[in-house]
N, C-alpha and C positions, 0 to 999 in steps of 0.2 A: 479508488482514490479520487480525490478532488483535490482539483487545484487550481488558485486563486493566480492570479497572473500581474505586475503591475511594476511599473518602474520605481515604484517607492516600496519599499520592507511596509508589512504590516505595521508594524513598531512605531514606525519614523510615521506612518499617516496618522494613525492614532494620537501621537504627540500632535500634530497640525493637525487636528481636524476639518479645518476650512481651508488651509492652504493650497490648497486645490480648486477655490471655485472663483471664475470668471468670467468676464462680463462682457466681452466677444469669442468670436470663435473662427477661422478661416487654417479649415486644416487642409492640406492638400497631400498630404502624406509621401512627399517628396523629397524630405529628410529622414523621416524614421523609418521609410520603408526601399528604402535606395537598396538593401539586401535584403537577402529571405529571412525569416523570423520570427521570432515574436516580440521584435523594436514597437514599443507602441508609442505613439507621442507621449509628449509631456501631461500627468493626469489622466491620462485613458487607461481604464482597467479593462482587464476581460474576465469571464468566468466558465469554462467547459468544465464538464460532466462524464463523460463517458472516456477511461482509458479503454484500451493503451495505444489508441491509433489517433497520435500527438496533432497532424495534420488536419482534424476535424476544429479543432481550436479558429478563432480569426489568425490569420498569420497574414502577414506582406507577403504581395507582389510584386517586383520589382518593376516589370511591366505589364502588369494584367490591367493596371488603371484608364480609367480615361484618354484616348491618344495615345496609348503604351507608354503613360508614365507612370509613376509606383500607386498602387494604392494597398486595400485591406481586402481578403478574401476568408470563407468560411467555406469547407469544403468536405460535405459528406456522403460522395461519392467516391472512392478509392478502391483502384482495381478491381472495378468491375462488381461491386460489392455495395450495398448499401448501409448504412452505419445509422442506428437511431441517437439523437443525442441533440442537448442544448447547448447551444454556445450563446451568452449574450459579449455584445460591447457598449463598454459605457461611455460616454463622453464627459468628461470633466463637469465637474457641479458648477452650474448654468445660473447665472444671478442677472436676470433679464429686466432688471428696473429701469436701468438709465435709458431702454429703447423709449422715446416719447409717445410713440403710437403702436403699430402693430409692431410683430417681431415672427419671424419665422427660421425653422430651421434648414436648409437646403443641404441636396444632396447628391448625387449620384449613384444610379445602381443599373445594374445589369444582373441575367441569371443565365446559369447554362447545365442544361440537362434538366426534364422537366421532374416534377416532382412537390415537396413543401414549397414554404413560399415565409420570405423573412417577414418579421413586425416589429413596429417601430415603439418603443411602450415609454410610461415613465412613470413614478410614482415618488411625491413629493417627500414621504416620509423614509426612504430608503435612503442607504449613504453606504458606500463602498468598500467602510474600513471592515472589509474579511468576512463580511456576512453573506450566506449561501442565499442570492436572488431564488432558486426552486425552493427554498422550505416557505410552507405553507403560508407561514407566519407573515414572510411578506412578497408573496407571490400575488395569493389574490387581491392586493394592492395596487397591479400594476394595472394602469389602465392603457389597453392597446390602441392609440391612437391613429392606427392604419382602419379599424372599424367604428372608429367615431367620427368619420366624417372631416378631420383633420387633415388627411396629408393628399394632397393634389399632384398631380394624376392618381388614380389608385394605382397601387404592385398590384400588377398582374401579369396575363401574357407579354404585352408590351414590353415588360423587361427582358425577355430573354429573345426577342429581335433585336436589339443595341442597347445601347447605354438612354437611359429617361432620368430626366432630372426632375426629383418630385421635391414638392414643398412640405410643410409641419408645421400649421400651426399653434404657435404656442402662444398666443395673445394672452388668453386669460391668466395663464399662468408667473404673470411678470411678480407676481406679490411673495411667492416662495419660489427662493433658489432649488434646483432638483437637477437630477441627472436624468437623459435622456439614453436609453439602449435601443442599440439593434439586437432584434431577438432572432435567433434560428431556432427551427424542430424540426427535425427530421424523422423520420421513422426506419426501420429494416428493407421498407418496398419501397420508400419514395424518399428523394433529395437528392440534393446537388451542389452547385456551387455559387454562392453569393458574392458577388464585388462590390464593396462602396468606394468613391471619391468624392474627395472636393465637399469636404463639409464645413458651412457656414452658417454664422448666424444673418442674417438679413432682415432689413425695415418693410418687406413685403413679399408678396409670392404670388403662387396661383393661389386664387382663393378657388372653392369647391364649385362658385359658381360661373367662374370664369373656363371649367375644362372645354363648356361647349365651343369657348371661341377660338379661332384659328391661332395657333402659336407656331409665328413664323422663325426662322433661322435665324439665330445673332449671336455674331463672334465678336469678340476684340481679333484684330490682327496687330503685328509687328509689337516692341514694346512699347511700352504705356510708359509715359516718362510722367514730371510732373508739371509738366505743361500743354502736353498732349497727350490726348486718347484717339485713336481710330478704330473703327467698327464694320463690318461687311452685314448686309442685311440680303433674305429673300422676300422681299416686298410684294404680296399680292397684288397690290390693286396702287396706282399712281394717285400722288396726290399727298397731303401735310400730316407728317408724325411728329407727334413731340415724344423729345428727348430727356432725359430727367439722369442725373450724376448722383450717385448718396455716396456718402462715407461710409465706414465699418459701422456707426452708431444711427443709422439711419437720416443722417441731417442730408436735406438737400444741397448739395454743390453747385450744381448747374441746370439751369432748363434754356434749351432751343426749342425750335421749328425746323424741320426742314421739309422740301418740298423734293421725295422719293418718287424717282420713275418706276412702274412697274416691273419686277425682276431684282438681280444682282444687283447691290449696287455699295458702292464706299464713300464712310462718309469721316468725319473729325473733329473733334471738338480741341478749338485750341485758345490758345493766351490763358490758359489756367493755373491757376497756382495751388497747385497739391503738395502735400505731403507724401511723404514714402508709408504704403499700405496697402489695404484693400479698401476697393470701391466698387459700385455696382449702377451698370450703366440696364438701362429700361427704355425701350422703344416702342412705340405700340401710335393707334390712330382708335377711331372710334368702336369698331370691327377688331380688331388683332393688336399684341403685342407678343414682345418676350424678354428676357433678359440674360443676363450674362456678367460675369465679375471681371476685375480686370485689377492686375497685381502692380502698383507703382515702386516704380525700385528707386 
Protein backbone atom coordinates (compact mmCIF):
# COMPACT_ATOMS: atom_id res chain seq x y z
CA UNK A 1 0.00 0.00 0.00
CA UNK A 2 1.22 3.62 -0.44
CA UNK A 3 0.34 6.38 1.14
CA UNK A 4 0.48 9.91 0.45
CA UNK A 5 0.41 11.85 3.78
CA UNK A 6 -0.47 15.72 3.91
CA UNK A 7 -2.61 18.22 5.85
CA UNK A 8 -4.68 19.18 2.72
CA UNK A 9 -7.18 16.19 1.10
CA UNK A 10 -5.77 15.44 -2.39
CA UNK A 11 -9.04 17.16 -3.71
CA UNK A 12 -8.75 20.49 -1.89
CA UNK A 13 -4.85 20.65 -3.30
CA UNK A 14 -5.89 19.88 -6.69
CA UNK A 15 -8.47 22.78 -6.56
CA UNK A 16 -5.42 25.28 -5.28
CA UNK A 17 -2.86 24.19 -7.13
CA UNK A 18 -0.33 26.91 -6.09
CA UNK A 19 -1.97 27.57 -2.81
CA UNK A 20 0.85 26.25 -1.35
CA UNK A 21 3.83 28.02 -2.66
CA UNK A 22 5.88 30.70 -0.66
CA UNK A 23 8.18 32.98 -0.54
CA UNK A 24 9.91 32.47 2.81
CA UNK A 25 10.28 29.69 5.05
CA UNK A 26 11.40 29.63 8.98
CA UNK A 27 10.01 26.27 10.14
CA UNK A 28 11.03 25.22 13.50
CA UNK A 29 8.58 22.72 14.08
CA UNK A 30 7.68 23.72 17.38
CA UNK A 31 3.91 23.94 16.68
CA UNK A 32 3.21 21.06 14.62
CA UNK A 33 5.37 18.68 16.36
CA UNK A 34 4.66 19.67 20.04
CA UNK A 35 3.06 15.83 19.99
CA UNK A 36 4.05 12.63 18.29
CA UNK A 37 2.64 12.13 14.77
CA UNK A 38 2.34 12.83 11.58
CA UNK A 39 1.38 16.88 12.36
CA UNK A 40 3.22 18.19 9.53
CA UNK A 41 3.26 21.93 9.20
CA UNK A 42 1.32 23.96 6.89
CA UNK A 43 2.10 22.63 2.97
CA UNK A 44 4.55 20.04 3.98
CA UNK A 45 3.71 16.64 2.44
CA UNK A 46 5.43 13.37 3.06
CA UNK A 47 5.51 10.31 0.82
CA UNK A 48 6.58 6.50 2.50
CA UNK A 49 6.63 3.28 0.68
CA UNK A 50 7.09 0.40 2.46
CA UNK A 51 4.03 -0.82 4.95
CA UNK A 52 3.15 -1.90 7.48
CA UNK A 53 5.77 -0.52 10.10
CA UNK A 54 4.04 3.09 10.15
CA UNK A 55 7.07 4.48 12.23
CA UNK A 56 9.47 4.41 9.23
CA UNK A 57 7.28 7.43 7.77
CA UNK A 58 8.94 11.33 8.96
CA UNK A 59 6.91 11.66 12.17
CA UNK A 60 7.56 14.28 14.99
CA UNK A 61 9.56 14.54 17.93
CA UNK A 62 8.38 16.18 20.46
CA UNK A 63 11.98 16.38 21.87
CA UNK A 64 14.34 14.73 19.72
CA UNK A 65 14.87 18.35 18.00
CA UNK A 66 17.62 20.78 18.42
CA UNK A 67 18.15 21.53 22.38
CA UNK A 68 15.11 18.90 23.05
CA UNK A 69 12.77 20.95 21.20
CA UNK A 70 10.30 19.21 18.73
CA UNK A 71 11.38 18.68 15.46
CA UNK A 72 10.95 15.74 12.43
CA UNK A 73 12.42 12.29 12.52
CA UNK A 74 12.70 9.38 9.93
CA UNK A 75 13.36 6.20 11.38
CA UNK A 76 14.23 2.90 9.96
CA UNK A 77 15.73 1.11 12.54
CA UNK A 78 12.95 -0.58 14.80
CA UNK A 79 13.49 -3.21 17.19
CA UNK A 80 16.45 -4.19 16.56
CA UNK A 81 15.45 -4.89 12.80
CA UNK A 82 16.34 -3.19 9.78
CA UNK A 83 13.54 -1.90 7.42
CA UNK A 84 14.36 -0.95 3.52
CA UNK A 85 12.30 1.86 2.44
CA UNK A 86 11.92 5.55 1.04
CA UNK A 87 10.48 8.18 2.85
CA UNK A 88 10.91 11.55 1.22
CA UNK A 89 9.71 15.22 2.92
CA UNK A 90 8.68 17.95 0.87
CA UNK A 91 8.66 21.40 1.81
CA UNK A 92 6.10 23.74 0.63
CA UNK A 93 6.61 25.03 -3.17
CA UNK A 94 9.47 27.56 -2.84
CA UNK A 95 9.01 30.85 -5.05
CA UNK A 96 12.48 32.21 -4.38
CA UNK A 97 12.42 35.40 -6.75
CA UNK A 98 11.95 38.26 -4.29
CA UNK A 99 15.48 37.08 -2.61
CA UNK A 100 17.70 39.96 -4.38
CA UNK A 101 20.95 38.02 -4.48
CA UNK A 102 21.79 34.68 -3.05
CA UNK A 103 19.19 32.59 -1.28
CA UNK A 104 19.86 29.40 0.54
CA UNK A 105 18.15 26.73 2.42
CA UNK A 106 19.39 26.05 6.02
CA UNK A 107 19.00 23.39 8.28
CA UNK A 108 19.58 21.01 10.86
CA UNK A 109 20.27 17.55 11.09
CA UNK A 110 21.84 14.88 13.18
CA UNK A 111 22.01 10.82 12.64
CA UNK A 112 21.90 8.02 15.00
CA UNK A 113 22.95 4.45 14.31
CA UNK A 114 25.13 4.17 11.45
CA UNK A 115 24.05 3.01 8.32
CA UNK A 116 22.30 5.08 4.87
CA UNK A 117 22.66 8.41 4.84
CA UNK A 118 19.57 11.11 3.92
CA UNK A 119 19.69 13.49 0.41
CA UNK A 120 18.62 16.60 -0.11
CA UNK A 121 16.98 16.58 -3.79
CA UNK A 122 14.65 18.72 -5.79
CA UNK A 123 13.24 18.77 -9.06
CA UNK A 124 11.63 21.81 -10.71
CA UNK A 125 9.03 20.06 -12.69
CA UNK A 126 7.43 17.76 -9.82
CA UNK A 127 4.51 19.06 -7.67
CA UNK A 128 2.81 17.14 -4.87
CA UNK A 129 -0.73 16.84 -5.81
CA UNK A 130 -0.68 12.81 -5.32
CA UNK A 131 2.01 11.82 -7.60
CA UNK A 132 4.21 8.88 -6.58
CA UNK A 133 7.97 10.88 -6.28
CA UNK A 134 9.69 6.78 -6.97
CA UNK A 135 7.83 6.20 -10.35
CA UNK A 136 10.20 6.41 -12.83
CA UNK A 137 8.61 9.10 -14.55
CA UNK A 138 9.82 11.60 -12.24
CA UNK A 139 12.25 10.20 -10.20
CA UNK A 140 15.03 10.45 -12.51
CA UNK A 141 14.16 14.17 -12.43
CA UNK A 142 15.28 14.78 -9.16
CA UNK A 143 18.46 16.11 -8.99
CA UNK A 144 20.50 15.32 -5.59
CA UNK A 145 21.77 18.33 -4.52
CA UNK A 146 23.84 16.76 -1.58
CA UNK A 147 26.22 15.44 -4.73
CA UNK A 148 26.29 18.48 -6.68
CA UNK A 149 28.31 20.30 -4.61
CA UNK A 150 25.45 22.43 -3.25
CA UNK A 151 24.93 21.82 0.47
CA UNK A 152 27.84 23.02 2.84
CA UNK A 153 29.18 21.02 5.12
CA UNK A 154 28.67 17.79 3.34
CA UNK A 155 26.13 14.77 5.39
CA UNK A 156 28.37 12.77 6.57
CA UNK A 157 29.94 11.21 9.72
CA UNK A 158 29.80 14.58 11.18
CA UNK A 159 26.13 14.26 11.68
CA UNK A 160 25.83 11.50 13.80
CA UNK A 161 28.52 13.31 16.55
CA UNK A 162 25.67 16.24 17.03
CA UNK A 163 23.46 18.11 15.40
CA UNK A 164 25.48 20.20 11.92
CA UNK A 165 23.82 22.83 10.38
CA UNK A 166 24.28 22.65 6.66
CA UNK A 167 23.37 25.04 4.00
CA UNK A 168 21.58 24.37 0.18
CA UNK A 169 22.19 26.37 -2.31
CA UNK A 170 19.63 27.32 -4.18
CA UNK A 171 20.78 30.44 -6.15
CA UNK A 172 20.29 29.46 -9.39
CA UNK A 173 17.07 28.17 -9.01
CA UNK A 174 15.17 31.68 -7.99
CA UNK A 175 13.49 31.59 -11.71
CA UNK A 176 11.12 28.35 -11.14
CA UNK A 177 9.22 27.96 -7.96
CA UNK A 178 9.89 24.00 -6.98
CA UNK A 179 9.84 22.01 -3.88
CA UNK A 180 12.81 20.87 -2.08
CA UNK A 181 12.88 17.03 -0.22
CA UNK A 182 14.56 15.25 2.17
CA UNK A 183 15.16 12.04 0.74
CA UNK A 184 15.74 8.68 3.06
CA UNK A 185 16.82 4.94 1.66
CA UNK A 186 17.38 2.59 3.71
CA UNK A 187 18.15 -0.85 2.92
CA UNK A 188 17.33 -4.43 5.11
CA UNK A 189 21.32 -4.20 6.56
CA UNK A 190 21.78 -0.59 7.01
CA UNK A 191 19.72 2.61 8.42
CA UNK A 192 18.71 4.49 11.11
CA UNK A 193 17.32 7.52 12.26
CA UNK A 194 17.43 11.00 10.70
CA UNK A 195 16.41 14.44 12.54
CA UNK A 196 15.89 17.68 10.94
CA UNK A 197 15.22 21.16 12.59
CA UNK A 198 15.01 24.55 12.13
CA UNK A 199 14.43 24.91 8.45
CA UNK A 200 14.94 28.20 6.81
CA UNK A 201 15.18 30.05 3.99
CA UNK A 202 18.31 32.62 4.17
CA UNK A 203 20.18 35.47 1.96
CA UNK A 204 23.50 33.30 2.52
CA UNK A 205 25.16 30.47 3.91
CA UNK A 206 28.38 28.45 3.77
CA UNK A 207 29.31 28.59 0.49
CA UNK A 208 31.40 25.20 -0.63
CA UNK A 209 34.35 27.27 -0.48
CA UNK A 210 34.13 28.69 2.75
CA UNK A 211 34.08 24.66 4.64
CA UNK A 212 37.96 25.25 4.95
CA UNK A 213 37.36 28.17 7.23
CA UNK A 214 37.07 27.98 10.87
CA UNK A 215 33.29 28.40 11.99
CA UNK A 216 33.30 29.50 15.27
CA UNK A 217 30.27 29.18 17.86
CA UNK A 218 27.34 31.75 17.75
CA UNK A 219 24.15 31.87 19.62
CA UNK A 220 21.45 34.56 20.15
CA UNK A 221 21.06 34.46 24.06
CA UNK A 222 17.97 35.74 26.09
CA UNK A 223 14.86 37.00 23.90
CA UNK A 224 15.27 39.07 20.94
CA UNK A 225 12.96 41.78 21.24
CA UNK A 226 12.49 44.52 18.61
CA UNK A 227 14.97 46.62 19.87
CA UNK A 228 17.49 44.31 20.98
CA UNK A 229 19.44 41.45 19.84
CA UNK A 230 22.21 39.89 21.99
CA UNK A 231 24.69 37.13 20.96
CA UNK A 232 27.52 35.02 22.72
CA UNK A 233 30.47 34.21 20.44
CA UNK A 234 33.63 31.74 20.71
CA UNK A 235 36.15 34.15 19.28
CA UNK A 236 39.57 32.67 18.08
CA UNK A 237 41.80 35.14 17.71
CA UNK A 238 41.16 39.10 19.32
CA UNK A 239 40.64 41.68 17.31
CA UNK A 240 37.40 43.66 14.82
CA UNK A 241 34.35 41.34 13.45
CA UNK A 242 31.87 42.87 11.69
CA UNK A 243 28.41 42.19 12.31
CA UNK A 244 25.72 42.12 9.71
CA UNK A 245 21.39 41.96 10.72
CA UNK A 246 19.07 40.63 7.50
CA UNK A 247 15.61 40.13 7.67
CA UNK A 248 13.64 37.03 6.50
CA UNK A 249 13.97 38.42 2.75
CA UNK A 250 17.57 38.93 2.99
CA UNK A 251 17.87 42.89 3.20
CA UNK A 252 20.47 44.17 5.30
CA UNK A 253 19.17 45.76 8.85
CA UNK A 254 22.29 46.49 10.57
CA UNK A 255 26.11 46.47 10.34
CA UNK A 256 28.63 47.14 13.39
CA UNK A 257 32.23 46.68 14.27
CA UNK A 258 33.02 45.36 17.18
CA UNK A 259 36.37 44.84 18.70
CA UNK A 260 36.25 40.81 20.25
CA UNK A 261 38.64 39.67 22.87
CA UNK A 262 39.80 36.24 22.25
CA UNK A 263 37.42 33.54 23.91
CA UNK A 264 33.66 33.75 25.23
CA UNK A 265 32.50 36.72 24.79
CA UNK A 266 28.78 38.83 24.78
CA UNK A 267 28.02 41.21 22.82
CA UNK A 268 24.31 43.39 21.49
CA UNK A 269 23.06 45.12 19.05
CA UNK A 270 20.66 47.84 20.36
CA UNK A 271 18.38 50.96 19.43
CA UNK A 272 16.91 48.94 16.58
CA UNK A 273 13.74 49.09 15.18
CA UNK A 274 12.36 45.58 14.22
CA UNK A 275 9.54 44.12 13.43
CA UNK A 276 8.13 40.74 14.80
CA UNK A 277 9.89 37.76 12.74
CA UNK A 278 12.90 36.09 11.82
CA UNK A 279 16.20 37.58 11.27
CA UNK A 280 19.69 36.40 10.86
CA UNK A 281 22.54 37.82 12.54
CA UNK A 282 26.34 36.88 10.74
CA UNK A 283 29.60 37.44 12.56
CA UNK A 284 32.63 36.60 11.14
CA UNK A 285 36.36 38.77 10.57
CA UNK A 286 38.67 37.90 7.76
CA UNK A 287 39.63 34.24 8.83
CA UNK A 288 36.18 32.99 10.49
CA UNK A 289 32.57 33.57 10.83
CA UNK A 290 29.17 31.93 11.59
CA UNK A 291 25.79 32.60 11.85
CA UNK A 292 22.72 32.07 13.70
CA UNK A 293 18.75 33.20 13.40
CA UNK A 294 17.14 34.85 15.94
CA UNK A 295 13.17 34.94 16.38
CA UNK A 296 11.64 38.62 17.39
CA UNK A 297 8.43 38.26 19.20
Amino acid sequence: MKRFAALLTTSIIAACAHAQTVSSLSETFNASCATTGNNYPLYWTEWNVIPPVNALAWTCTPAGGRDATPGIVCNSHIGGTHYMDTAWLFTPRLDLSAFPDSVYLRFDSRYDISGARMQIVYNPTYDTTGLNPNDSVYLHGFMDLSTANRVAPVIGPDDSAGWVTHYVNLTSFKSVPLYVAFRYVSTTTAGGAWTIDNVFLTPWGLNVTDVSKHSMKLSVIGGSTTSKISFAGDYPNAGNYNVYLYDGMGREVRKETFFMGSGLGTHSLNDLSLTPGIYFLKVGDINTYSTCSAIVQ
